[in-house]
C-alpha positions as CSV (number, residue, x, y, z in Angstrom):
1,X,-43.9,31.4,-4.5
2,X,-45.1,34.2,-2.5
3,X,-48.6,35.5,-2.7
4,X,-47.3,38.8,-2.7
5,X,-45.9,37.6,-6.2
6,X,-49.3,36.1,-7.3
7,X,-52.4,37.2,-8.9
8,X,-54.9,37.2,-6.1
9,X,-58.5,36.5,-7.2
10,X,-61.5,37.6,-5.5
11,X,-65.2,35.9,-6.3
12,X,-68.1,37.7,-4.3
13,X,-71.9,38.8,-4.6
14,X,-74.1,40.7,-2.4
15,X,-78.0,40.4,-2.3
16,X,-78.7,44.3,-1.5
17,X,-80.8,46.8,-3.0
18,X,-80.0,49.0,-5.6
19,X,-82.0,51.7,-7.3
20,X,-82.4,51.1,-11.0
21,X,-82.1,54.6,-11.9
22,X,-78.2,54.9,-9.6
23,X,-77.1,52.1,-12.0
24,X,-75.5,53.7,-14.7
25,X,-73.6,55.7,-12.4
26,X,-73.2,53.1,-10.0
27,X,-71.4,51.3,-13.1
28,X,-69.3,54.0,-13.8
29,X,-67.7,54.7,-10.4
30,X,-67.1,50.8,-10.0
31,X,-65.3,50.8,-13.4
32,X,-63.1,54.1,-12.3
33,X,-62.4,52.6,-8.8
34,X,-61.4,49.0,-10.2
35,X,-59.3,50.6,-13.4
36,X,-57.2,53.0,-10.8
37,X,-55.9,49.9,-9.3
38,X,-55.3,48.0,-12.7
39,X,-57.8,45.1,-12.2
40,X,-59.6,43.1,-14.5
41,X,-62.7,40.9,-14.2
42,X,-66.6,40.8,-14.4
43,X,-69.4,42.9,-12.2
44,X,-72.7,42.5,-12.3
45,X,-74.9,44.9,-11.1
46,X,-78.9,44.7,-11.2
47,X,-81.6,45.6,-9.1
48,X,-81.4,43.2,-6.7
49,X,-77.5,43.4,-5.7
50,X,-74.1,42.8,-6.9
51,X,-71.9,39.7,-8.4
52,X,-68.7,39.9,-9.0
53,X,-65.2,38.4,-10.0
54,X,-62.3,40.2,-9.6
55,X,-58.4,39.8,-10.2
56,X,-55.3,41.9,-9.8
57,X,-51.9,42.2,-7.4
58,X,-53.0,41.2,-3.7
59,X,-53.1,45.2,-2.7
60,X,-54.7,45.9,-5.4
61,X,-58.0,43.1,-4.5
62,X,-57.8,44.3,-1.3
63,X,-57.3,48.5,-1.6
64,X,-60.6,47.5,-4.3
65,X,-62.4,45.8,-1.5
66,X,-62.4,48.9,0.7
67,X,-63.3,51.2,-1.7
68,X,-66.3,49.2,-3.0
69,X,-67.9,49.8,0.5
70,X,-67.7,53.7,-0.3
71,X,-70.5,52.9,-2.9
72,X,-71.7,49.9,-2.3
73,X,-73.3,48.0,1.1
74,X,-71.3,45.0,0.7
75,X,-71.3,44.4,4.5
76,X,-71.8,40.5,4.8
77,X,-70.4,39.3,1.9
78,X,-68.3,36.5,1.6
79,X,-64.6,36.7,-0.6
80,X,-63.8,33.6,-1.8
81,X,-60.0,34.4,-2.5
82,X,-57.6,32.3,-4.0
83,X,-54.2,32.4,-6.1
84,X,-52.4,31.8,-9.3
85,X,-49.8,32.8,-11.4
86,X,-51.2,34.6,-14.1
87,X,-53.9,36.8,-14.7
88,X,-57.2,34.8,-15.3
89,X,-59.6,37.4,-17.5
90,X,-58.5,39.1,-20.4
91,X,-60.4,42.7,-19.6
92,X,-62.2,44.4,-16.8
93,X,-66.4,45.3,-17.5
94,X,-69.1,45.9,-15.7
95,X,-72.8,45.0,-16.5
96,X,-76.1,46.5,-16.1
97,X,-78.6,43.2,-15.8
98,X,-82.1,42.3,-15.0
99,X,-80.5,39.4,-12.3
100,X,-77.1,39.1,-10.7
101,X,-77.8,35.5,-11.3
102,X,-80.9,34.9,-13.7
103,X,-83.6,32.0,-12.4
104,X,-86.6,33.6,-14.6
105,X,-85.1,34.5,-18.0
106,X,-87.7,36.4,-19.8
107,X,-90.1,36.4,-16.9
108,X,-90.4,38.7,-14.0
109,X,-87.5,38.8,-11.3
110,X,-88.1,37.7,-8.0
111,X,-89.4,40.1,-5.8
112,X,-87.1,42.2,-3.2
113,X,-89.7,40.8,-0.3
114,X,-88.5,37.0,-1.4
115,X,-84.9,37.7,-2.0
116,X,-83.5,39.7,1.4
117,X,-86.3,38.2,3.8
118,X,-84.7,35.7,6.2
119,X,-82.0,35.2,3.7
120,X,-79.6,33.5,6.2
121,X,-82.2,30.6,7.4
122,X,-80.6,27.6,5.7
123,X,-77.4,28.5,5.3
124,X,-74.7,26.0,6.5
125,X,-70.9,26.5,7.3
126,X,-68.8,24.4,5.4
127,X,-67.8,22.7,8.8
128,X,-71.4,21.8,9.5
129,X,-72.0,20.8,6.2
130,X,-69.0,18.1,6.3
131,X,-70.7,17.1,9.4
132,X,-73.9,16.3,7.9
133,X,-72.5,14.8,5.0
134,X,-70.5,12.2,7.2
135,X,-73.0,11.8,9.6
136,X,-75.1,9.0,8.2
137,X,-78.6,10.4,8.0
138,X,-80.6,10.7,5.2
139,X,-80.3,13.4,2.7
140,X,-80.9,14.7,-0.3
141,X,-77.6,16.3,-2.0
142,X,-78.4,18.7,-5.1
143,X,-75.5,20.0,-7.2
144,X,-77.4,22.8,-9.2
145,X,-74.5,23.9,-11.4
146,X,-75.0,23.3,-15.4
147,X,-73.8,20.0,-16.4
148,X,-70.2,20.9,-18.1
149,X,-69.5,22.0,-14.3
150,X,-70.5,18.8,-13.2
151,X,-68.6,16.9,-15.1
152,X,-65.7,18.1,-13.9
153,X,-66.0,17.4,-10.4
154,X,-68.7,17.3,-8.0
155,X,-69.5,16.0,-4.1
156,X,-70.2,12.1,-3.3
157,X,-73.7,11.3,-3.6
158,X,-75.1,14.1,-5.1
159,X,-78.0,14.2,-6.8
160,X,-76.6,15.7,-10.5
161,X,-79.9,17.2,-12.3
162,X,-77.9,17.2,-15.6
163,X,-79.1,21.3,-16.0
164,X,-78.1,23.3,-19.7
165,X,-78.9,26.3,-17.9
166,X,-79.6,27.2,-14.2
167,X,-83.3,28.3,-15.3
168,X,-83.8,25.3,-16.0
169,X,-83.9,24.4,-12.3
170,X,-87.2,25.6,-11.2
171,X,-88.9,22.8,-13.8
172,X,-86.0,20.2,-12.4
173,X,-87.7,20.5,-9.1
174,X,-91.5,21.0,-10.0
175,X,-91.0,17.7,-12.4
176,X,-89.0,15.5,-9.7
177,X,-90.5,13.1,-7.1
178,X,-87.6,14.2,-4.7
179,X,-88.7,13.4,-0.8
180,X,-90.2,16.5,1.3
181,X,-89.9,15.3,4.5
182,X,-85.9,14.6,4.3
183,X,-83.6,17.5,4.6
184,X,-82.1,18.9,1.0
185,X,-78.5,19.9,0.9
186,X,-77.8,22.0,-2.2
187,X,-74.0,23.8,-3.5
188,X,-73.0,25.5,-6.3
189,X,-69.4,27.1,-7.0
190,X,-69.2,30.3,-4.8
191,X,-73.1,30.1,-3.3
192,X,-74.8,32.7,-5.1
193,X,-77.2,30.2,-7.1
194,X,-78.3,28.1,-4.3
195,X,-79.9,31.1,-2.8
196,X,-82.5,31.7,-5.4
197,X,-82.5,27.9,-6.1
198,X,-83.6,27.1,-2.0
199,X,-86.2,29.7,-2.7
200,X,-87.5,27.9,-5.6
201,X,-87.5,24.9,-3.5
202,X,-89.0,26.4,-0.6
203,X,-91.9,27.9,-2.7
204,X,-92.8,23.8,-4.3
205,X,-93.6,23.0,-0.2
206,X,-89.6,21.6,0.5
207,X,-89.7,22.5,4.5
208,X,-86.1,21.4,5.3
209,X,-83.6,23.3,2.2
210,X,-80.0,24.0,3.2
211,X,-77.2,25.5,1.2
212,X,-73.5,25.4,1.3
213,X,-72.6,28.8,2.3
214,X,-69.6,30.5,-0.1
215,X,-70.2,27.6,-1.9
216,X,-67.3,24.8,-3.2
217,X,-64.5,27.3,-2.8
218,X,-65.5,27.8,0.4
219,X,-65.2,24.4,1.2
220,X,-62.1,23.8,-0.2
221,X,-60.2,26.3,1.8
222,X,-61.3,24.1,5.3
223,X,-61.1,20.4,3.4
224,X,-58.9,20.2,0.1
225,X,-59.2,16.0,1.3
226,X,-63.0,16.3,1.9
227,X,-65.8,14.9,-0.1
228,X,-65.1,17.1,-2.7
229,X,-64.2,14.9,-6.1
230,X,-62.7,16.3,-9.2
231,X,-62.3,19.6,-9.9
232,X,-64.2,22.8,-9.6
233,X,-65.0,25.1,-12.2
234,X,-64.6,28.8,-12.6
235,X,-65.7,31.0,-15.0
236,X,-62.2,32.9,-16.0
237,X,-59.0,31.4,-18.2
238,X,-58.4,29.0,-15.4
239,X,-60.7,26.8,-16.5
240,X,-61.4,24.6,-12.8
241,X,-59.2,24.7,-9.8
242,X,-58.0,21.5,-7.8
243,X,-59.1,20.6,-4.4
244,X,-56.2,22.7,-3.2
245,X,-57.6,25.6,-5.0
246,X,-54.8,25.5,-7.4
247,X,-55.1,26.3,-11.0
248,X,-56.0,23.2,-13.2
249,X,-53.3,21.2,-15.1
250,X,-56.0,18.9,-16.8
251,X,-58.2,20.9,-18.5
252,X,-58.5,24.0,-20.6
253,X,-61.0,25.9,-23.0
254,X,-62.3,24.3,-26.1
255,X,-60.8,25.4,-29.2
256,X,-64.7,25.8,-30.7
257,X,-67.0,26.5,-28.1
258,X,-65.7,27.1,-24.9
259,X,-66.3,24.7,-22.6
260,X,-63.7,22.6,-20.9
261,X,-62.1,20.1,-22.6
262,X,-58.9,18.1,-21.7
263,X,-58.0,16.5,-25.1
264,X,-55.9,17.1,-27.3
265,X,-56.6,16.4,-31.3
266,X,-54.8,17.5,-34.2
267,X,-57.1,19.7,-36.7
268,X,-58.4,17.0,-39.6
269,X,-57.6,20.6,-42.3
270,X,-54.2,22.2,-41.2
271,X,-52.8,19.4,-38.3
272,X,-52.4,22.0,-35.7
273,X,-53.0,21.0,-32.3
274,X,-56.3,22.0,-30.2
275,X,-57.7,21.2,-26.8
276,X,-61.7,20.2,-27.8
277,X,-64.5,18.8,-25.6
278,X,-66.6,15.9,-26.9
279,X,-69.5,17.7,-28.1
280,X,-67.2,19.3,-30.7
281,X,-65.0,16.3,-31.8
282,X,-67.4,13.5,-31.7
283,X,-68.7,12.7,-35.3
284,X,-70.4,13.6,-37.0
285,X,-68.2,16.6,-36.5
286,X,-64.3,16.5,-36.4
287,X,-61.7,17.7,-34.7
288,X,-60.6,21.7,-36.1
289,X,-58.4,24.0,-34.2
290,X,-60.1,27.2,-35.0
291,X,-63.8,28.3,-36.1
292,X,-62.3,28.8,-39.2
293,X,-61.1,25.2,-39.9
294,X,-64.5,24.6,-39.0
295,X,-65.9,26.2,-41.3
296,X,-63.7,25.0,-44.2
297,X,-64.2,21.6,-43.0
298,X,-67.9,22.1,-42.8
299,X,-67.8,24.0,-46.6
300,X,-65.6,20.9,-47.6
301,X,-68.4,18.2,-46.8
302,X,-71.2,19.6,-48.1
303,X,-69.7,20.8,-51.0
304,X,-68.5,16.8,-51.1
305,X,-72.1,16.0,-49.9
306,X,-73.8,17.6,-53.2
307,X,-71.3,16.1,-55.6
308,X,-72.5,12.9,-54.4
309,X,-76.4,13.6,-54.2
310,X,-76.0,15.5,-58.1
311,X,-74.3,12.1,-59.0
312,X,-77.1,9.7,-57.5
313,X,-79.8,11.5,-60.2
């Protein structure tokens, strides 16, 4: 099929600085310009810059692209664009937020001094980065994506620091023993958390951090038969592309919480069929299609469970 005929969908993010008091109308324009050309997705704007994921008709992406830079200085940023067949988010918002990607929930934001100075030292093409990763030297390889992301697919070698939430990655790397005279090699989906993540690493005395610029996507688009193993993750109804960049056909959303999941269970209160990841089907829980099975299920056994305990006194 053509991709004139598919939904084009564009990932990007631009450290740059914004005004806090131009964001609500900052938020505004970006929701008019985006709804005018019938797009949906997620945009974050804070202080710092912008994030966003975007999906529509190819004209569409692109007629959005050039009239972001009208109120935006996006100048730099890398689109990670790719295709499919249907539309991957269900709405289009944008979001006011302390971080465009948060490292310090709770805490103070990194400054504006850390975040845009020498920004670009460290940053690796993905063709330089296959030829460190083949070239036989010594390296460390970080993956600093949350661990459901991991478990779909991640690079050879890596070093997986098994992360519930990327803040957790600043404690990762002051609790570790990791080398810091060898060079450290870190990715993440589209690049964005690597940045703040080699500034973490940077700040614990690391002299030699690299990053994968535009992140796995990038990669993908120059070697769908590289180093790459698995799939990739993406935070919309596709779930995880392939190493072609092509929609997953393994996995979907879990039924209960929304992580992805790839098997298929029959509900244990009405036999309907639902997709669920482990962490929702392994017992003592069991398999439900809906929150609301769940919850009957979950009524049913405790109501069971103080039958039983009444009848033990």
């Amino acid at each position: 099929m053509e991709e004139a005929n598919l939904i084009q969908v564009c990932s990007f993010y631009k450290f740059t600085r914004l005004e806090c008091g131009d964001l609500a109308a900052l938020k505004d324009k970006l929701f008019s310009l985006l709804s005018e050309q019938q797009l949906r997705g997620l945009i974050v704007i804070a202080p710092e810059g912008i994030n966003a994921s975007i999906a529509g008709t190819p004209d569409s992406v692109e007629r959005a692209k050039s009239g972001l830079r009208v109120f935006i200085d996006i100048e730099g940023a890398q689109f990670k664009d790719n295709f499919c067949q249907r539309q991957p988010f269900n709405r289009l918002k944008v979001d006011i937020r302390r971080e465009i990607i948060t490292i310090n929930p709770g805490g103070e934001p990194l400054s504006p001094s850390e975040l845009f100075a020498e920004r670009r030292e460290g940053m690796l093409a993905p063709e330089k980065w296959h030829e460190l990763l083949t070239s036989g030297e010594e390296l460390t390889l970080i993956d600093v994506r949350n661990d459901y992301e991991t478990k779909l697919g991640k690079f050879r070698g890596c070093l997986d620091p098994g992360l519930k939430h990327f803040s957790d990655f600043r404690q990762f790397v002051s609790e570790s023993d990791l080398p810091r005279d060898r060079k450290v090699l870190m990715y993440c989906t589209g690049g964005i958390r690597c940045e703040k993540a080699a500034l973490v690493m940077r700040q614990q005395g690391f002299g030699q951090v690299y990053q994968l610029e535009g992140g796995i996507l990038k990669y993908l688009e120059a070697y769908p038969q590289g180093l790459f193993d698995g799939e990739c993750f993406v935070f919309d109804h596709r779930v995880a592309v392939d190493t072609r960049l092509q929609p997953s056909i393994k996995y979907d959303l879990c039924a209960l919480c929304g992580n992805p999941a790839s098997e298929a269970l029959a509900c244990c209160r009405c036999g309907n069929e639902a997709v669920l990841c482990s962490g929702c089907s392994t017992p003592p829980k069991v398999p439900a299609c809906s929150k609301n099975c769940a919850y009957h299920l979950k009524k049913k056994f405790d109501e069971s469970f103080r039958s039983v305990s009444k009848g033990a006194f």
